[in-house]
N, C-alpha and C positions, 0 to 999 in steps of 0.2 A: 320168844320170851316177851308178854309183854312190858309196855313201857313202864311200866309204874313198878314192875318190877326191878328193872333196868334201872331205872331213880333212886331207888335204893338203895341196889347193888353198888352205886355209881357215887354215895353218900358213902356207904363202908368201906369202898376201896381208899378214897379220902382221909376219911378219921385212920385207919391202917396205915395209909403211907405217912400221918403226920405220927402216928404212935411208934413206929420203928426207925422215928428219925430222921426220913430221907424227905422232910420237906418243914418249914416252917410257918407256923400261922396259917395266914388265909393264901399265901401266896400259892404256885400252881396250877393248874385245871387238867379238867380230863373232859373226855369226851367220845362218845360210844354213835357209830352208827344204826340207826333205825332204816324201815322202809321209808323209803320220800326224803333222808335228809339228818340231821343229828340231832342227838342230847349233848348238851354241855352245860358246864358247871357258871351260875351265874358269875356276874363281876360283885367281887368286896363283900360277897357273903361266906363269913367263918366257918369252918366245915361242921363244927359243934353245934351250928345255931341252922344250918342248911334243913332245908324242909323238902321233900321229893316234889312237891308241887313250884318249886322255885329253880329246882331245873329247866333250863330252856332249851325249847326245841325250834332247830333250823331248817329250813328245807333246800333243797339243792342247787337254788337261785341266791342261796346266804342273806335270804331275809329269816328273821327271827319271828316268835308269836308271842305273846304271853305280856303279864307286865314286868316283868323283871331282864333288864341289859344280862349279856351272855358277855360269856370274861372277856375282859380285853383283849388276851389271846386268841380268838375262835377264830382269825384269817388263817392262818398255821394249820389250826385243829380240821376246820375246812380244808383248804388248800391238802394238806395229808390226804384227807379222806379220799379226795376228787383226785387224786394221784397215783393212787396205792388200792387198788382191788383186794390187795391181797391184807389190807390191815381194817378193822371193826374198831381199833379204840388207840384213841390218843392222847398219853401220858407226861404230862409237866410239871417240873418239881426243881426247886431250889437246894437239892440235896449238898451237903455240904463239900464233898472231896470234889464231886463234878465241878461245882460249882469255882472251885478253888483254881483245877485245869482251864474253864472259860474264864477267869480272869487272867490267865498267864496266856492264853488263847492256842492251850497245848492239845493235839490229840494225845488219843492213849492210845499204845501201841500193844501189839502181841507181845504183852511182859508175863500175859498166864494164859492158858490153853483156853479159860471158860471165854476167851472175850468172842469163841463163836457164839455164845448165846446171840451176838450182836446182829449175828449174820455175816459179819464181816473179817478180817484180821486188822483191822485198824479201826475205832469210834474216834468219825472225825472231829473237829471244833468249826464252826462256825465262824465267820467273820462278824463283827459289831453290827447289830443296827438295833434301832430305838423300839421298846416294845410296843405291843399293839400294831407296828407299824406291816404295809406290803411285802415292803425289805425286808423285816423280819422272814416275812414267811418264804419268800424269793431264797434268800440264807438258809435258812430251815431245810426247805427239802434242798437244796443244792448238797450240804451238810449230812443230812440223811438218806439218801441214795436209794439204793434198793435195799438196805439195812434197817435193823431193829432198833437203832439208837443213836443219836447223837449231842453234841453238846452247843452249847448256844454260847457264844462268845461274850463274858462277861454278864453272863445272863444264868444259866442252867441248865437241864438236860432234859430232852424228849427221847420217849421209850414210844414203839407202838407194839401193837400184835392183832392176834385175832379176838383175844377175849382178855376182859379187865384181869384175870390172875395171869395173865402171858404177859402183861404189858408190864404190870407190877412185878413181878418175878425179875423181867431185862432190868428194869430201875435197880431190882436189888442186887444182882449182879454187875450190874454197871459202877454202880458208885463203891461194891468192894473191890475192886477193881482199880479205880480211880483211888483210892483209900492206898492199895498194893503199890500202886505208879510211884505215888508221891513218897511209899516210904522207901523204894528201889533207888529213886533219885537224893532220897537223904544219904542214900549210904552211896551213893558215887556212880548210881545206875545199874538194872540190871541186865542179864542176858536173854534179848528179845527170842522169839520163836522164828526161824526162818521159813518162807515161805513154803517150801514143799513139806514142814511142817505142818504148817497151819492149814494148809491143801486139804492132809489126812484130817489134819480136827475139824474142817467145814465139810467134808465127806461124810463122815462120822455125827457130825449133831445133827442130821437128815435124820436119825432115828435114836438121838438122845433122848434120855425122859421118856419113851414110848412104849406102851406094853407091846407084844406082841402081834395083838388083833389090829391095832391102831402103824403097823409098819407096813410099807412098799414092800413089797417079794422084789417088784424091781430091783432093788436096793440091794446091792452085791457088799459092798464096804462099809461092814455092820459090827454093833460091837457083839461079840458071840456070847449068848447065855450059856449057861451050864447044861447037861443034859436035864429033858423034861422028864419027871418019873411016875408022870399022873396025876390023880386027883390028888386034894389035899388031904394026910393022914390023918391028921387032928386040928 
């Protein structure tokens, strides 16, 4: 894909995630690998007012080009990238309920089947450190593991995936989720998933969301379609 297309893409996902609530103002970033190095979302430019050419781009040494500062976040956003093969974009947001858990500096536990979007059966919390900072990012991936999300300790939460609609998607499920915690805990807590539970549903979201063409034959522990009856009638 080119990159200018990517700038874009990279602006809409932005103005989306502040239009369905899960982030506030200018706060946030995201940020997409390229060949040589990344896109990320400038520092203190409003997503309404963001222009594709105000996107910066870093290369693999974490020097920046252009004349516009890269968000104060990008050690994390880097750091992620140079960690993780397996993730193309990484998602930050001040969403509300997560955000609520990183002040109480709670994870959120298997309280619903979907928290395998996560990857994991637990989205851990992070410990405290100062944003922009090393320790941030140090925090950050300890926090995030081999997993699709986690929460920043009095700070907010980081989604990754492979592609800007994977990474926004764990955002959305993450914070209903976190939304779910907090109201289980109002009513006196609820009844977690136990492990060999949660076993079968990380089993299982290996071919969630997947059509057919796009599934492992490997993959014995699937959720089974109905019988196929052919082309389509009408």
């Amino acid at each position: 894909m080119p990159n200018q297309t990517i700038r874009e893409e990279m602006i809409a996902t932005c103005l989306r995630m502040n239009a369905a609530d899960l982030n506030i103002g200018a706060a946030g970033n995201l940020s997409v690998r390229i060949d040589g190095g990344l896109l990320i979302t400038p520092s203190g430019i409003p997503y309404d007012r963001m222009r594709p050419e105000q996107i910066v781009e870093m290369d693999l040494e974490g020097r920046y080009y252009g004349d516009y500062l890269p968000s104060s976040e990008w050690r994390f956003h880097y750091d992620i990238l140079q960690a993780r093969s397996d993730v193309n974009v990484v998602l930050h947001s001040h969403a509300t309920h997560c955000s609520i858990l990183a002040c109480c500096r709670l994870d959120i536990p298997p309280i619903h089947y979907m928290i395998g979007v996560s990857g994991g059966s637990v989205v851990k919390c992070s410990d405290y450190a100062t944003f922009g900072t090393h320790e941030l990012s140090v925090a950050a991936l300890e926090a995030l593991g081999p997993r699709s999300a986690c929460l920043l300790g009095n700070h907010g939460v980081i989604t990754v995936g492979k592609t800007q609609n994977a990474a926004f998607g764990v955002l959305q499920e993450i914070e209903n989720l976190a939304r779910l915690y907090i109201g289980t805990r109002m009513l006196g807590g609820g009844t977690l998933l136990t492990e060999p539970q949660m076993d079968v549903v990380l089993s299982r979201f290996k071919t969630y969301g997947k059509q057919a063409g796009e599934i492992d034959p490997s993959i014995t522990d699937r959720i089974e379609p109905p019988v196929h009856g052919g082309a389509r009638r009408a």
